[in-house]
C-alpha positions as a Markdown table, in Angstrom:
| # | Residue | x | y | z |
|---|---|---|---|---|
| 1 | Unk | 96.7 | -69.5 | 107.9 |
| 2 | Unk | 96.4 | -65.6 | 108.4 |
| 3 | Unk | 99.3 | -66.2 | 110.6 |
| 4 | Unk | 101.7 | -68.0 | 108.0 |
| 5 | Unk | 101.0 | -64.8 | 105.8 |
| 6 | Unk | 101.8 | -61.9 | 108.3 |
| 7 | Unk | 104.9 | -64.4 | 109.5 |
| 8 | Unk | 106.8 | -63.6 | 106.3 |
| 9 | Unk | 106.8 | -59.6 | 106.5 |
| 10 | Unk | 109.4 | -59.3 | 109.3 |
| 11 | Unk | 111.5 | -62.0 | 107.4 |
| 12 | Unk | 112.0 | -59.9 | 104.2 |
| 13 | Unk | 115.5 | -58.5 | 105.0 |
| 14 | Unk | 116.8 | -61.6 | 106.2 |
| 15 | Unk | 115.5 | -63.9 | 103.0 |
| 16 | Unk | 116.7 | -61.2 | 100.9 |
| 17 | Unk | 120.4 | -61.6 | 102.1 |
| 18 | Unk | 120.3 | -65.5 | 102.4 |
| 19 | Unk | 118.8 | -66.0 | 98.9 |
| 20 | Unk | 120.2 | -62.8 | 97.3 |
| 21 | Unk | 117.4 | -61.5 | 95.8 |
| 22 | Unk | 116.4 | -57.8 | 96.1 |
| 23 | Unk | 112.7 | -56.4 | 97.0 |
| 24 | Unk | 111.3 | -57.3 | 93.5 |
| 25 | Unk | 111.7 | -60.7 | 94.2 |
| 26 | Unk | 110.7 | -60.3 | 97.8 |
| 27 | Unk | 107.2 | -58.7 | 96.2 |
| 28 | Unk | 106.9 | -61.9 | 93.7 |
| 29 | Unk | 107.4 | -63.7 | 97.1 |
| 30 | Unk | 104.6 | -62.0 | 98.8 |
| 31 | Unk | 102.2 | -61.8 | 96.0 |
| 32 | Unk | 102.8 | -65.2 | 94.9 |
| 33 | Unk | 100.7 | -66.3 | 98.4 |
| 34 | Unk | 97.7 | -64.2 | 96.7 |
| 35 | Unk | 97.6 | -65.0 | 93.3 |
| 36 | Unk | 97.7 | -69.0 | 93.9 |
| 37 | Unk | 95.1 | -68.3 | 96.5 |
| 38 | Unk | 92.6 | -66.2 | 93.7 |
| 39 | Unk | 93.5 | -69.3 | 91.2 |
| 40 | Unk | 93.2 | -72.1 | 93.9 |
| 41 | Unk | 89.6 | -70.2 | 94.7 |
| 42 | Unk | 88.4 | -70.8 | 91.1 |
| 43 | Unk | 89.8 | -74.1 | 90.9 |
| 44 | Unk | 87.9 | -75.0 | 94.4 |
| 45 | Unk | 84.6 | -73.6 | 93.2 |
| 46 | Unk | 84.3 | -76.7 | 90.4 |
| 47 | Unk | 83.9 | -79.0 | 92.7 |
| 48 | Unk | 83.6 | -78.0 | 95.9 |
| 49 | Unk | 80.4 | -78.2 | 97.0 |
| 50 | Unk | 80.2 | -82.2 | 95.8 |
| 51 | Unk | 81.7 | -83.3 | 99.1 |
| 52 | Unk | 81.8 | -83.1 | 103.1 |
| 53 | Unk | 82.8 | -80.0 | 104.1 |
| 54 | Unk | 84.9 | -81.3 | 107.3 |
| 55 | Unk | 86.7 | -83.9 | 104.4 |
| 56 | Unk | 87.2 | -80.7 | 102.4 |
| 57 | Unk | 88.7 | -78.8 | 105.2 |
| 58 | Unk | 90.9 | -81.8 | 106.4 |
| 59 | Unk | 92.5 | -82.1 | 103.3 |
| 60 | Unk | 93.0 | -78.6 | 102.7 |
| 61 | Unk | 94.6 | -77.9 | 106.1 |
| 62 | Unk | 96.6 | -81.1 | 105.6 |
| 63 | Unk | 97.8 | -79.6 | 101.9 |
| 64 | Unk | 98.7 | -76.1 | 104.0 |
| 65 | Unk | 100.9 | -78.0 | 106.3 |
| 66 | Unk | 102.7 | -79.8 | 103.8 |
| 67 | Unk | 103.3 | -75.9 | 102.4 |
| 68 | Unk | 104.7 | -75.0 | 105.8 |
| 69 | Unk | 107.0 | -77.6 | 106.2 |
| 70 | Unk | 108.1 | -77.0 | 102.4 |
| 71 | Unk | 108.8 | -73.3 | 103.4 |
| 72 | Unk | 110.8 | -74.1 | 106.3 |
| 73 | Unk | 113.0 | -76.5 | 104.9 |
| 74 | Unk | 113.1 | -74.4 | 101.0 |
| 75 | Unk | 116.9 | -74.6 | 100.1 |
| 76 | Unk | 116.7 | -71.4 | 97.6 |
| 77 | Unk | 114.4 | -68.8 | 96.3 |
| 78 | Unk | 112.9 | -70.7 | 93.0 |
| 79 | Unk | 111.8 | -73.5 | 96.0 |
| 80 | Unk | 110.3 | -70.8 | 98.7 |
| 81 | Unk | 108.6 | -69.3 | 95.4 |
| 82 | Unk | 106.7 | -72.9 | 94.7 |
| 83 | Unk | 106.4 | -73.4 | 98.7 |
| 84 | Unk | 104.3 | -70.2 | 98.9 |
| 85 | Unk | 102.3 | -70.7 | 95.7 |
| 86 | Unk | 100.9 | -74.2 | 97.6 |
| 87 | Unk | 100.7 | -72.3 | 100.6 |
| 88 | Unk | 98.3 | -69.7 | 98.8 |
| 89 | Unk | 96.3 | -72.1 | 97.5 |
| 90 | Unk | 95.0 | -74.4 | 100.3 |
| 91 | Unk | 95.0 | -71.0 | 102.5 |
| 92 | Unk | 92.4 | -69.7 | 99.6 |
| 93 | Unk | 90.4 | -72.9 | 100.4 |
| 94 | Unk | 90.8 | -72.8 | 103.4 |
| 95 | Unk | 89.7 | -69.0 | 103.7 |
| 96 | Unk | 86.6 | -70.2 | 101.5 |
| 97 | Unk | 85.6 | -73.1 | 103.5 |
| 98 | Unk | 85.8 | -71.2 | 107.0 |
| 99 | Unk | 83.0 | -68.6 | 105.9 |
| 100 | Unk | 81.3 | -71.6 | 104.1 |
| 101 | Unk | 81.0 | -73.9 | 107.2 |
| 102 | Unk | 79.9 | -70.8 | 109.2 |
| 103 | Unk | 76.9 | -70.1 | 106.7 |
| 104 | Unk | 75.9 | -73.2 | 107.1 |
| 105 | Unk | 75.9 | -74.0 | 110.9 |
| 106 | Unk | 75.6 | -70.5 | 112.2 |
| 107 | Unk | 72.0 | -68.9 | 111.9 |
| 108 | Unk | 71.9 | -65.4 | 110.0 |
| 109 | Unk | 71.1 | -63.2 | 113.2 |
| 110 | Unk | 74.2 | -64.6 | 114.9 |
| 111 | Unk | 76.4 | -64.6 | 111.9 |
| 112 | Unk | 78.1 | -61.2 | 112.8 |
| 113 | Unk | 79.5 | -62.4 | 116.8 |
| 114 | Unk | 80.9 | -65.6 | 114.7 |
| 115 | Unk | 81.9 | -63.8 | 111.9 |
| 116 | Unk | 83.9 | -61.2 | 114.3 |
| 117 | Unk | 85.4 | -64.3 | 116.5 |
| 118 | Unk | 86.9 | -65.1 | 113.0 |
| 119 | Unk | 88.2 | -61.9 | 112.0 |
| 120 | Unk | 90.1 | -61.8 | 115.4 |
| 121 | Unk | 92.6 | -64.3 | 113.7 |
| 122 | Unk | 93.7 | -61.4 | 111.8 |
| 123 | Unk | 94.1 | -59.3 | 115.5 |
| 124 | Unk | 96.5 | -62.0 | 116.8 |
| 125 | Unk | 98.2 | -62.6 | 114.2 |
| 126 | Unk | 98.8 | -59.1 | 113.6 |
| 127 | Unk | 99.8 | -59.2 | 117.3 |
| 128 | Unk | 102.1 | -62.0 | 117.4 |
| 129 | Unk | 103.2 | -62.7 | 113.7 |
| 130 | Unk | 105.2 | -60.1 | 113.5 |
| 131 | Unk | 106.9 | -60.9 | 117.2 |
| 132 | Unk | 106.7 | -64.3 | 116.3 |
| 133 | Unk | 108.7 | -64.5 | 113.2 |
| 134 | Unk | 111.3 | -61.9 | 114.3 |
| 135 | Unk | 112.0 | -63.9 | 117.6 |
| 136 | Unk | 112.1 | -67.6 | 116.3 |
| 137 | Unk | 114.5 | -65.4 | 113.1 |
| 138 | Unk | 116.9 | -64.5 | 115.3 |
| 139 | Unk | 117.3 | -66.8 | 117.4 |
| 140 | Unk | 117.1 | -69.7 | 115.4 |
| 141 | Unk | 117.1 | -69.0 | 112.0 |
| 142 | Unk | 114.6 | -67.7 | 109.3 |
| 143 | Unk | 113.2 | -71.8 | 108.9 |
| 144 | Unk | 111.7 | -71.8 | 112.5 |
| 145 | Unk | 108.9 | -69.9 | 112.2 |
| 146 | Unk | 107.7 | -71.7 | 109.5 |
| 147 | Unk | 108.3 | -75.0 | 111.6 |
| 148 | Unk | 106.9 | -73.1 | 114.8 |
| 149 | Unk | 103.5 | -72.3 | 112.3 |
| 150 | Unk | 103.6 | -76.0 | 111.2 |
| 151 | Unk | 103.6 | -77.5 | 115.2 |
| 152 | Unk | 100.8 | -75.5 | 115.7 |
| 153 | Unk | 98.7 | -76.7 | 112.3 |
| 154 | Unk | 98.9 | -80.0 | 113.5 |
| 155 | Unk | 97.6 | -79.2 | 117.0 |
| 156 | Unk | 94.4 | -77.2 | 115.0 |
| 157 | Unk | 94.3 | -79.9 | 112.9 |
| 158 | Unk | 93.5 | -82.3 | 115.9 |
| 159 | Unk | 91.5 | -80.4 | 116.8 |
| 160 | Unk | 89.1 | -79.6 | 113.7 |
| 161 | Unk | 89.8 | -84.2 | 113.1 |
| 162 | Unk | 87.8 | -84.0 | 116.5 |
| 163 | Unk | 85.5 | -81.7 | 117.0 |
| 164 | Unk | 83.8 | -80.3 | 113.7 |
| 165 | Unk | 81.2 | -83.0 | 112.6 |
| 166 | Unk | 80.1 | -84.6 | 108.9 |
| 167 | Unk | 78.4 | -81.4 | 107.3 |
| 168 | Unk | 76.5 | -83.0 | 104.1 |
| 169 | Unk | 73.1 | -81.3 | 104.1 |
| 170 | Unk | 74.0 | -78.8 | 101.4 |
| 171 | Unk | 74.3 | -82.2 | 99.0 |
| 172 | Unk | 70.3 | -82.6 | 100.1 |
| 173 | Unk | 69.6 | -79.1 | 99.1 |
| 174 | Unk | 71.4 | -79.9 | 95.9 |
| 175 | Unk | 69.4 | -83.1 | 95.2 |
| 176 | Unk | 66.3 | -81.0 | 95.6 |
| 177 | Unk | 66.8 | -78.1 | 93.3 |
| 178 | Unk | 64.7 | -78.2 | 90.3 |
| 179 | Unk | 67.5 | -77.5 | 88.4 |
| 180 | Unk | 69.6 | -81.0 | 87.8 |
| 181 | Unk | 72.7 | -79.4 | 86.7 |
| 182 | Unk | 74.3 | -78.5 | 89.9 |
| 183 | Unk | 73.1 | -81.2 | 91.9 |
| 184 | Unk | 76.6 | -83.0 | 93.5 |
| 185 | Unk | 77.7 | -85.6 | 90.8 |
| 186 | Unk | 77.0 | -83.2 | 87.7 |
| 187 | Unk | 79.1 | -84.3 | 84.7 |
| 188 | Unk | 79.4 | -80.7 | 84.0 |
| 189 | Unk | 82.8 | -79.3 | 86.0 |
| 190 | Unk | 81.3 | -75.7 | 85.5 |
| 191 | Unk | 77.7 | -76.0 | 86.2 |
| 192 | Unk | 77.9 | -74.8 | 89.8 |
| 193 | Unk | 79.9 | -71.7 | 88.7 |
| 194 | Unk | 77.2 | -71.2 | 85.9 |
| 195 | Unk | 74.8 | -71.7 | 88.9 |
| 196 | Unk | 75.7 | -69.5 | 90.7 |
| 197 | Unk | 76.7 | -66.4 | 88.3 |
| 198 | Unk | 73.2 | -66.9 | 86.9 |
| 199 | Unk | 72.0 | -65.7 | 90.4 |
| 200 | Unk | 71.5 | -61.6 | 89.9 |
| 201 | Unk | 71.7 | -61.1 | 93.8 |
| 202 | Unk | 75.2 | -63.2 | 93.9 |
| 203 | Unk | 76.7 | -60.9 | 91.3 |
| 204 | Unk | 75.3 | -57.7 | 93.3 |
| 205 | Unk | 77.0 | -59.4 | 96.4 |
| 206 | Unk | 80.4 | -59.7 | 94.1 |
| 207 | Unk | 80.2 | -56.2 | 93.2 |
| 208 | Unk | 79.7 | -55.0 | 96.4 |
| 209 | Unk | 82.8 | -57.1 | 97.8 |
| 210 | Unk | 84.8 | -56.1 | 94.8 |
| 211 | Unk | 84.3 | -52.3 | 95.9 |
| 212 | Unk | 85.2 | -53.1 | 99.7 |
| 213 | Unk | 88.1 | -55.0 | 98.9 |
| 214 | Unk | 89.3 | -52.8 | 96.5 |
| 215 | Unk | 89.0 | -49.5 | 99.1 |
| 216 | Unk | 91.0 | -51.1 | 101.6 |
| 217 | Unk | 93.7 | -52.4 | 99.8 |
| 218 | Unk | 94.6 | -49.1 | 97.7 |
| 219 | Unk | 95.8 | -47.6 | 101.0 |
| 220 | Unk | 96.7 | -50.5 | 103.3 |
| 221 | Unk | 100.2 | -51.9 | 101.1 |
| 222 | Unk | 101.6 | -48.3 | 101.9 |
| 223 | Unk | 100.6 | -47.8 | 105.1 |
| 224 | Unk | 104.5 | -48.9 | 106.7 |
| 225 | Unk | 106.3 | -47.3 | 104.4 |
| 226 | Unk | 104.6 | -44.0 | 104.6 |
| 227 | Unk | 104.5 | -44.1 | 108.6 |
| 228 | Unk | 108.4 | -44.6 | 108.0 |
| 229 | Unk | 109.6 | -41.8 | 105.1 |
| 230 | Unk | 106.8 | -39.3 | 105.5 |
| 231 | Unk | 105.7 | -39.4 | 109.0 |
| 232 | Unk | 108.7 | -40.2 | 110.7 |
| 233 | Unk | 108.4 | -43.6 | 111.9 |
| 234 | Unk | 111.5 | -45.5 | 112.7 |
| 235 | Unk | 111.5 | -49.6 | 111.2 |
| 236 | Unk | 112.1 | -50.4 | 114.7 |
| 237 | Unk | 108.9 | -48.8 | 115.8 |
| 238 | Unk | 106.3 | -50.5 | 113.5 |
| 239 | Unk | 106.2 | -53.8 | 115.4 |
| 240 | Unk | 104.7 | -51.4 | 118.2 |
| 241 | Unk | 102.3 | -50.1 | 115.8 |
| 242 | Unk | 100.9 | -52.7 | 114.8 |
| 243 | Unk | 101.2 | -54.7 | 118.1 |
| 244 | Unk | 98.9 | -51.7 | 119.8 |
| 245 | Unk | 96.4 | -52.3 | 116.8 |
| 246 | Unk | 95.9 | -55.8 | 116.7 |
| 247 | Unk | 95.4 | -55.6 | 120.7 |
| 248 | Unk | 92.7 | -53.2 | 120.0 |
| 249 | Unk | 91.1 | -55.1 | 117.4 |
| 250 | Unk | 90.6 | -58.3 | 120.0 |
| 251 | Unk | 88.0 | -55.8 | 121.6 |
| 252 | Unk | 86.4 | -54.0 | 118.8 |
| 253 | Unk | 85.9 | -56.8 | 116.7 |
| 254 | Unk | 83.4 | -58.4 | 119.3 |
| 255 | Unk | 81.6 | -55.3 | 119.7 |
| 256 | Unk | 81.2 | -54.8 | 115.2 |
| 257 | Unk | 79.8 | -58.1 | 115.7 |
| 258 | Unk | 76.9 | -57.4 | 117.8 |
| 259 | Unk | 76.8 | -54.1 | 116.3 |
| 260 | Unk | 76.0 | -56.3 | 113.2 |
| 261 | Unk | 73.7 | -58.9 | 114.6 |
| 262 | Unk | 71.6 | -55.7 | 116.1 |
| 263 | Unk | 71.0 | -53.3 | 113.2 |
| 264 | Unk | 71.5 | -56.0 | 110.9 |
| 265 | Unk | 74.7 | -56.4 | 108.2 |
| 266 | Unk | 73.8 | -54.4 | 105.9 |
| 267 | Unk | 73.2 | -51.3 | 108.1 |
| 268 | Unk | 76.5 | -51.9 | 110.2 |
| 269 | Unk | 78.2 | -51.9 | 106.7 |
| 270 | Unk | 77.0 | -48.6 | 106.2 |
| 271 | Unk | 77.4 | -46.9 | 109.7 |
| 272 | Unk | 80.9 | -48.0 | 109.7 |
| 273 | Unk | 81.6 | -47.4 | 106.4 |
| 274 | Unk | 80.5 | -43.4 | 107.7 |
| 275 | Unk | 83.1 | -43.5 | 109.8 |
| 276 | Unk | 86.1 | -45.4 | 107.7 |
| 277 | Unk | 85.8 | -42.2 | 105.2 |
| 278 | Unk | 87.8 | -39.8 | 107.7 |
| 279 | Unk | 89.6 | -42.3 | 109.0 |
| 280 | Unk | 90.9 | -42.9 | 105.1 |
| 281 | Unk | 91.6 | -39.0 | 105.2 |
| 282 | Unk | 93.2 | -38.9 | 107.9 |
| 283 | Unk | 95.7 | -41.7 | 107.4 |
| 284 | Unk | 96.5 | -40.5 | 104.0 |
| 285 | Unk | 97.4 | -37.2 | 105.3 |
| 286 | Unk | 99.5 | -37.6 | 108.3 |
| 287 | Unk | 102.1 | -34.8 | 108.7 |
| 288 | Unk | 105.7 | -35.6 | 110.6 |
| 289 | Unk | 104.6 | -36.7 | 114.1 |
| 290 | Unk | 105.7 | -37.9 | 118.0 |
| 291 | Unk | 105.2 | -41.9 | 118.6 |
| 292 | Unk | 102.4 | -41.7 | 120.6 |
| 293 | Unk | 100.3 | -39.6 | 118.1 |
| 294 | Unk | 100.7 | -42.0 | 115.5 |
| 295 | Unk | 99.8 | -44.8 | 117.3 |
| 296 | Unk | 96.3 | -43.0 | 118.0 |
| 297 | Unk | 95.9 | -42.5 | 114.9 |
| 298 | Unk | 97.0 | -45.9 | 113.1 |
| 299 | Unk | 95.2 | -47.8 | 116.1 |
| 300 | Unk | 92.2 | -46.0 | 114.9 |
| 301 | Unk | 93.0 | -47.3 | 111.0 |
| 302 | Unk | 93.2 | -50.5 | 112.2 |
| 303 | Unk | 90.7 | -50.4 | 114.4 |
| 304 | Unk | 87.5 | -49.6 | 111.7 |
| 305 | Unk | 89.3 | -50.5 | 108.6 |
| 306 | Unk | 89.4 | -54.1 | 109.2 |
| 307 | Unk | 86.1 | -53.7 | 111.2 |
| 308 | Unk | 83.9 | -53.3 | 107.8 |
| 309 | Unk | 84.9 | -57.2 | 107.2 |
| 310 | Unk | 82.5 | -58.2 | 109.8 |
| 311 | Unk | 79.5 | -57.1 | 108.7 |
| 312 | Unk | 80.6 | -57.9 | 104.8 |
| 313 | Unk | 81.5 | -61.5 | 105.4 |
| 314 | Unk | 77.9 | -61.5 | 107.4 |
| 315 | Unk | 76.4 | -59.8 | 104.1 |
| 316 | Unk | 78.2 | -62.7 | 102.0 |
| 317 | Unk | 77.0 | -66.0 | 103.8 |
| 318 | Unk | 73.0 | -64.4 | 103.8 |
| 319 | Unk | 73.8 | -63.7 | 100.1 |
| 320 | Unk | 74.5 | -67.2 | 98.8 |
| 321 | Unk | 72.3 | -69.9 | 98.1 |
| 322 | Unk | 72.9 | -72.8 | 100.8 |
| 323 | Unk | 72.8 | -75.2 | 98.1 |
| 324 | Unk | 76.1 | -73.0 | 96.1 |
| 325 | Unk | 77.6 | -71.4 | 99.4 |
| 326 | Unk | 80.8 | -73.4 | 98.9 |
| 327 | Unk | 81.1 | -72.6 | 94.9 |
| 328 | Unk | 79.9 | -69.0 | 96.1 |
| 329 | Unk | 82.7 | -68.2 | 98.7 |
| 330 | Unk | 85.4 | -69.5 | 96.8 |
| 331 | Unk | 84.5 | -67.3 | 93.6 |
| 332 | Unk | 84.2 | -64.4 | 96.1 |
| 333 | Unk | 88.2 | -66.0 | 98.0 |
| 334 | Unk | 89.5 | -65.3 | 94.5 |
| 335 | Unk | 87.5 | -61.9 | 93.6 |
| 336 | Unk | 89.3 | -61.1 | 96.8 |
| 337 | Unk | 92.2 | -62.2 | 96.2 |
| 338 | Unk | 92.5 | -60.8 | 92.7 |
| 339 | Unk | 91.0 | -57.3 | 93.9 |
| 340 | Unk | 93.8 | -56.7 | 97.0 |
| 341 | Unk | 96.4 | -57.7 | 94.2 |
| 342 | Unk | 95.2 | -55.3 | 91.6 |
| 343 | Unk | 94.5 | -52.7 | 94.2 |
| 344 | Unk | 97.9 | -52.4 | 95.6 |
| 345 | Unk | 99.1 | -52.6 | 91.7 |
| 346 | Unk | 97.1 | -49.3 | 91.4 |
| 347 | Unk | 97.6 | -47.9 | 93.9 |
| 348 | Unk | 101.4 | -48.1 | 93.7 |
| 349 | Unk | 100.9 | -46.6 | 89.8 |
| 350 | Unk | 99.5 | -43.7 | 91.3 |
| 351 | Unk | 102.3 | -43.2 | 94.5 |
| 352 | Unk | 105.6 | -41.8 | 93.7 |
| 353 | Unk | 108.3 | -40.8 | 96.0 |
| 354 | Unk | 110.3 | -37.2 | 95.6 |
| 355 | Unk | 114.0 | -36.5 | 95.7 |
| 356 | Unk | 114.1 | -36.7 | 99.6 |
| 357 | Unk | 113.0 | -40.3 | 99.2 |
| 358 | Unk | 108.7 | -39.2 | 100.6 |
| 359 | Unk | 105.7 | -41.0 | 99.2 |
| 360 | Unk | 103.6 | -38.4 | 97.0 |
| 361 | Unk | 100.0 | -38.7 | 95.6 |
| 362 | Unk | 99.1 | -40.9 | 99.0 |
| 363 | Unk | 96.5 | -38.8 | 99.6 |
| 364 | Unk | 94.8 | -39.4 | 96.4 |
| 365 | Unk | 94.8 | -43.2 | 96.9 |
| 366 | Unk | 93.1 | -41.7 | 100.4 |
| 367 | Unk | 90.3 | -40.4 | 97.9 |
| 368 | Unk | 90.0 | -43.2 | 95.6 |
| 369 | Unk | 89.3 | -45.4 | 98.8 |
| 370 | Unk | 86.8 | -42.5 | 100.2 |
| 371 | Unk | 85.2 | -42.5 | 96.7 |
| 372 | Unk | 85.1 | -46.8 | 96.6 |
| 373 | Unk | 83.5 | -46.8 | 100.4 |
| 374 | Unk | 80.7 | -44.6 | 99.5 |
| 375 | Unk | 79.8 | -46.4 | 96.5 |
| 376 | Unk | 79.8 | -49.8 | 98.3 |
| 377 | Unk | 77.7 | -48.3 | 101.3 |
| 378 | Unk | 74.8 | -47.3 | 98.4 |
| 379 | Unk | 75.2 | -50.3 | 96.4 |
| 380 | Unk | 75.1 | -53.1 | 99.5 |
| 381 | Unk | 70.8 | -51.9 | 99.6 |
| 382 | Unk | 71.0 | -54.2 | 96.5 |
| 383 | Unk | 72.6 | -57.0 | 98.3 |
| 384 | Unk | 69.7 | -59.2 | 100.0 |
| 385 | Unk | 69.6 | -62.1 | 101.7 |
| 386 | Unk | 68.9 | -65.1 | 99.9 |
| 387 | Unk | 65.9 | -66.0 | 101.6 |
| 388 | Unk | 64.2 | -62.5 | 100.4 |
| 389 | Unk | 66.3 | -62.8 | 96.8 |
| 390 | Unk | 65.1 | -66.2 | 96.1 |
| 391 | Unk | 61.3 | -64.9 | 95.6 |
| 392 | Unk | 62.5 | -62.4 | 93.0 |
| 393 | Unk | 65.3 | -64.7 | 91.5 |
């Protein structure tokens, strides 16, 4: 899933010359995957939590390779477009489901090793999506990734058909809840939604996402480009960057994740959210460099950037009520989805670029994400787990 979305950034020159499009179109293109994703999220979170979870994921990762093979064999732009938008939204179920399944069958003081083994997808496919669709572009033609993606979807697929069991006991803790309305076969379509915005500790845990989310992705759209016309970069050199990165990440990400299950999420939020502030700084604020310089630097950004997921995906699964986690994480898949859209829409409000063709004002996206971190890193001391919420709420 993570894979089919990092596949289609080294494919933008060569979709733009074989549909004839120019980069507005290729940013409808991109941001088309998130939008259905943030609408697919709120669609999901109606019904959601009335059936199997493994039947929910099986159908969802069927949908997603339909999508693939859709991509892969689009014949023009306006078909790609409605490809993607499919694609967007089973990968927003999808996205919601994983973190659901792993609330449920994952006890909270292990949650942060399984929620780093998961956020290692985005490593490797940082790793080898961008190899990937390069290679299989060249060589074959800008379809074969997509049909590359889809062959290996329906050896995962196999895989989950085999190996992830019947996971129904959130439809008990439904059936016991006092309250009748979202019990699983509620005539109302909205009364798990209602459920769960009534909660006060799942709207803390939405605020608290909204500000992470939001702090990453008013820097991260920028970070190529910049590396390119401001630090010196050459295109050619970017696969490296981010090949070196998502290498790195395979290690740190283990070691957030006990970091996390040690100190607890909330504290490893806030330790690495410490260290993310210079690292913010620092990235926004890169002079003209040699190669090797920036890729300390940019392996650094990548290295505790992405880390703060760990221990906020950890923070979300103790924040939900078992009974709602489904509805729960796929509200919080299209806050997400939403937030990284309207970020990057601020952030490139802000960012301007001066007659020799340099990004200006990056810096002060830099600050706005500084200014977002700290926030987050008080406010998460209002995020508890549910099993301490629940007595209050």
């Amino acid at each position: 899933m993570i894979a089919d979305f990092m596949v289609l950034s080294p494919l933008g020159p060569v979709l733009m010359r074989t549909f004839l499009v120019g980069p507005s179109e290729l940013g409808y293109l991109v941001s088309a995957y998130s939008l259905s994703a943030a609408a697919a999220g709120l669609l999901a979170a109606l019904f959601i939590d009335r059936f199997d979870r493994r039947r929910v994921l099986l159908v969802a990762f069927g949908v997603f390779m339909l999508a693939l093979l859709a991509c892969a064999l689009a014949p023009s732009y306006r078909t790609l477009i409605i490809a993607r938008l499919i694609s967007g939204a089973s990968g927003g179920v999808l996205g919601a489901m994983v973190y659901t399944i792993l609330g449920d069958v994952i006890p909270a003081e292990r949650r942060g090793a399984a929620a780093a083994v998961i956020a290692t997808a985005f490593s490797v496919s940082s790793v080898m999506g961008l190899p990937i669709g390069l290679f299989f572009a060249s060589h074959f033609g800008w379809h074969a990734p997509f049909y590359f993606l889809l062959a290996l979807s329906g050896v995962i697929y196999i895989c989950i058909w085999r190996v992830v069991p019947s996971l129904t006991e959130h439809l008990q803790a439904q059936a016991a809840r006092i309250d009748p309305e979202v019990a699983a076969g509620s005539i109302h379509p909205f009364a798990a939604i209602a459920a769960v915005l009534r909660e006060v500790n799942h709207r803390r845990a939405y605020l608290f996402a909204l500000l992470v989310w939001s702090s990453s992705f008013v820097v991260i759209p920028f970070v190529s480009i910049y590396n390119v016309v401001n630090v010196g970069i050459t295109e050619k050199e970017l696969p490296l960057i981010y090949f070196v990165g998502g290498i790195a990440t395979l290690f740190s990400s283990r070691l957030v994740g006990k970091l996390t299950d040690r100190v607890g999420a909330r504290r490893a939020y806030q330790w690495i959210a410490l260290i993310a502030i210079p690292v913010f700084i620092l990235t926004t604020n890169l002079p003209a460099m040699p190669l090797w310089l920036v890729l300390i630097c940019m392996t650094l950004f990548f290295v505790v950037i992405p880390a703060r997921t760990i221990p906020t995906m950890a923070i979300m699964t103790q924040a939900a009520q078992p009974a709602l986690r489904g509805t729960f994480m796929s509200l919080h898949g299209s806050i997400q989805s939403l937030t990284t859209s309207l970020a990057a829409f601020v952030g490139g409000l802000i960012i301007t670029r001066n007659a020799a063709g340099q990004l200006q004002h990056y810096d002060v996206l830099g600050y706005i994400a500084v200014v977002l971190t700290l926030i987050a890193a008080w406010w998460v001391r209002r995020v508890k787990a549910y099993e301490k919420a629940s007595a209050k709420h």
